[in-house]
N, C-alpha and C positions, 0 to 999 in steps of 0.2 A: 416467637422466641420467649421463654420463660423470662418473666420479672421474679427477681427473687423477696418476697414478702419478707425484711428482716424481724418485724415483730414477733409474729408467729412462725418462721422458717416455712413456710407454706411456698413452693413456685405455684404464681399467678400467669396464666396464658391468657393475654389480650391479641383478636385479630381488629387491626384498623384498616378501614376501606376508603380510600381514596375517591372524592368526587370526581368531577371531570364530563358530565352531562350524558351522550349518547354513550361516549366511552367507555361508563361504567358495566357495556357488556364485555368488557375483558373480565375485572376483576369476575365477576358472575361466571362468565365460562369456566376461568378454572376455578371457583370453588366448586360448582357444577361437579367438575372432574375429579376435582377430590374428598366430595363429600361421596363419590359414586364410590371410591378406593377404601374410605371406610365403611361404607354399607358394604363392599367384599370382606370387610375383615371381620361387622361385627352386625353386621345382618342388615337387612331394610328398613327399618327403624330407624337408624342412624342418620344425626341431622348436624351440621355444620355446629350450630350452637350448642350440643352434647361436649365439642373438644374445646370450649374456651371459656373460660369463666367471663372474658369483659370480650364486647363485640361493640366497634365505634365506624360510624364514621362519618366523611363531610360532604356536604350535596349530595349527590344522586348517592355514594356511599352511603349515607344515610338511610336513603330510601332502602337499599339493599339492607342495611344492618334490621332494619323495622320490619323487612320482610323474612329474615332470617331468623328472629327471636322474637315476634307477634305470638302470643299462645294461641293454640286453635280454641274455640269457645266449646269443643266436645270432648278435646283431650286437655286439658289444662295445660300438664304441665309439659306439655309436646307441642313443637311448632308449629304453623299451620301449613308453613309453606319448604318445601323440599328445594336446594338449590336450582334443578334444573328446571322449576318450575318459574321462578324468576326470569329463566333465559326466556321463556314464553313471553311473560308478561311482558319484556323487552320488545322485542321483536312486535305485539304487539301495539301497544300503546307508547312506542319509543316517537312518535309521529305529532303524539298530540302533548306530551310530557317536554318536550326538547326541541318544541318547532327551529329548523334550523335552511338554510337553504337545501332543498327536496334533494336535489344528485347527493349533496353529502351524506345526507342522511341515508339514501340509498343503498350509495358504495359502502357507508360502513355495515350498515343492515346485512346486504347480501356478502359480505365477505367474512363476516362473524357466523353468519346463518350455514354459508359452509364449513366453516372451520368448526364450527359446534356440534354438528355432524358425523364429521371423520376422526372428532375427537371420542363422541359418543360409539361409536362405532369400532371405534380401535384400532383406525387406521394411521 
């Protein structure tokens, strides 16, 4: 939601991401999904940190925010990394990042793993 900057009449868009440790593949999933809704409106290019001026957040939201506005070191001033490519990183290294008891981490791995899927997919 727009803050409205009263000095300069400027609205300011901040996204904040919520910690929450293995969890934070939900927030990822749907930015995933709608960063994929603006690459349909305004090409492949288009990267989550193009629609916000401030991007925050806490704990693993953090990790995610760092991941979302990291410059790439070939493009400057373009991300490095694309939403859905976080949901990888998850999926991968959610194991050694969040050691937790193994089943939990499982269930929530494979029921994100599908739902990221049938989300991608458009089902």
């Amino acid at each position: 939601m727009p803050i409205k900057n009263l000095a300069k009449g400027k609205n300011i868009t901040v996204l904040s991401i919520d910690g929450g440790g293995v969890r934070g593949i939900i927030p990822v999933t749907l930015l995933a999904f709608l960063e994929s809704k603006f690459q349909e409106m305004d090409g492949p290019s288009a990267r989550i940190a193009d629609y916000f001026d401030v991007v925050a957040g806490t704990s693993t939201g953090g990790l995610i925010t760092t991941m979302l506005t990291a410059p790439d070191p070939k493009k400057h001033t373009r991300p490095i990394y694309a939403a859905k490519d976080i949901n990888d990183f998850y999926f991968e290294h959610c194991p050694q990042i969040f050691p937790q008891n193994r089943s939990i981490v499982l269930v929530v791995f494979f029921f994100f793993w599908f739902m990221t899927r049938n989300i991608q997919k458009g089902d």
